[in-house]
C-alpha positions in Angstrom: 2.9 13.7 -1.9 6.0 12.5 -1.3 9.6 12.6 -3.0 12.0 10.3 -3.9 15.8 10.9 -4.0 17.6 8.0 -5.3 21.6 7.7 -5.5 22.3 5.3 -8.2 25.4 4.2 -10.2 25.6 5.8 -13.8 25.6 2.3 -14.9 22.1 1.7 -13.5 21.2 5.6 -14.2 20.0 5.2 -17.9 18.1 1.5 -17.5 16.1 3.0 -14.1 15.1 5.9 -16.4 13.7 3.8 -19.0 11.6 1.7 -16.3 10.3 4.6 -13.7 9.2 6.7 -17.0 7.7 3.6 -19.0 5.7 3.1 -15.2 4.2 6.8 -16.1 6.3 8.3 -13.3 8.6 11.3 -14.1 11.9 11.8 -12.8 14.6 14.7 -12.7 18.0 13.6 -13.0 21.2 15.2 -11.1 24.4 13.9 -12.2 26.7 13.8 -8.8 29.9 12.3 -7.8 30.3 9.7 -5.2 32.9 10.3 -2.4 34.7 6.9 -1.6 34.9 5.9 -5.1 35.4 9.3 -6.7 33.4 7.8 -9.3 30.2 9.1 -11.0 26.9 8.3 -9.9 23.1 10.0 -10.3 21.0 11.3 -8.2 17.2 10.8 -9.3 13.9 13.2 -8.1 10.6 11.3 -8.6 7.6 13.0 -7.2 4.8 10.5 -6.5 2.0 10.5 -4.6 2.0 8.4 -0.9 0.3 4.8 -2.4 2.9 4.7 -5.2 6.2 4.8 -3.2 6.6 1.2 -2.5 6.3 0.8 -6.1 8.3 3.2 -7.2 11.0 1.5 -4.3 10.3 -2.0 -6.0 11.3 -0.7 -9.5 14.8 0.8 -8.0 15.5 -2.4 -6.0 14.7 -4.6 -9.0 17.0 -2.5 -11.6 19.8 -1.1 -9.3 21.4 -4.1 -8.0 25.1 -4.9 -6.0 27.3 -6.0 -7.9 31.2 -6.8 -7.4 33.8 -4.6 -9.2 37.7 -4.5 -9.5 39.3 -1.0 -9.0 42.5 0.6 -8.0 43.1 1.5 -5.0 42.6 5.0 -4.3 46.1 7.0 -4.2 47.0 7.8 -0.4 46.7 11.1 1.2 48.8 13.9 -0.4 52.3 14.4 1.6 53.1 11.0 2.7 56.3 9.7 1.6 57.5 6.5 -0.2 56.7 5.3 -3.8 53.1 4.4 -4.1 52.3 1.2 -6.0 48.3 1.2 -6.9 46.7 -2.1 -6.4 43.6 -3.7 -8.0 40.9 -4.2 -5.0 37.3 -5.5 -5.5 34.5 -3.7 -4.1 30.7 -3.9 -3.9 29.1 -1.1 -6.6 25.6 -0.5 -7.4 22.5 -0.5 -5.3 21.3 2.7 -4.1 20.7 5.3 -1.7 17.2 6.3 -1.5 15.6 9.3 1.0 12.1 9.3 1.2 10.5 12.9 2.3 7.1 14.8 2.2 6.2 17.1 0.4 4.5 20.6 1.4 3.8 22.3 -1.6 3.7 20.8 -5.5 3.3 23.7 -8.2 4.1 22.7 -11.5 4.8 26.1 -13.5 
């Protein structure tokens, strides 16, 4: 058995849901902040067993794509001096980040 941990946008969060649980997979879903964007994202736990990872991978590839996205820029570090003026800058969001590890030991309580 193997485990899935996939970082996704929360925009992606709800549709990936939908399509991992419709494929009669279940998932545990962590919501988590992202560090550069300070933004939200989710963190998803699907169990599977070893021959349906790469399908499992396939559904997260197909739903959680890159996309490009205006933010402002993120306020400089606390203690510098000057006036700041925040900036629109675009930036690549979506996609995941997915860790793949075994498993030991499934009990299901």
């Amino acid at each position: 058995m193997k485990l899935i941990i996939a970082i996704v946008q929360d925009d992606d969060a709800g549709d990936l849901i939908d399509v991992i649980t419709e494929g009669g997979f279940r998932v545990t879903k962590l919501a988590t902040t992202g560090g550069f964007l300070k933004s939200g994202n989710t963190t998803l736990m699907i169990g599977v067993e070893e021959d349906n990872v790469e399908k499992v991978l396939g559904i997260i590839e197909e739903t959680c794509r890159t996309r490009q996205q205006i933010v402002t820029s993120p306020s400089p570090v606390a203690g510098s001096t000057g006036v700041y003026v925040p900036y629109p800058v675009e930036v690549e969001v979506g996609g995941a980040t997915i860790f793949v590890v075994d498993v030991d030991k499934f009990v299901k309580i």
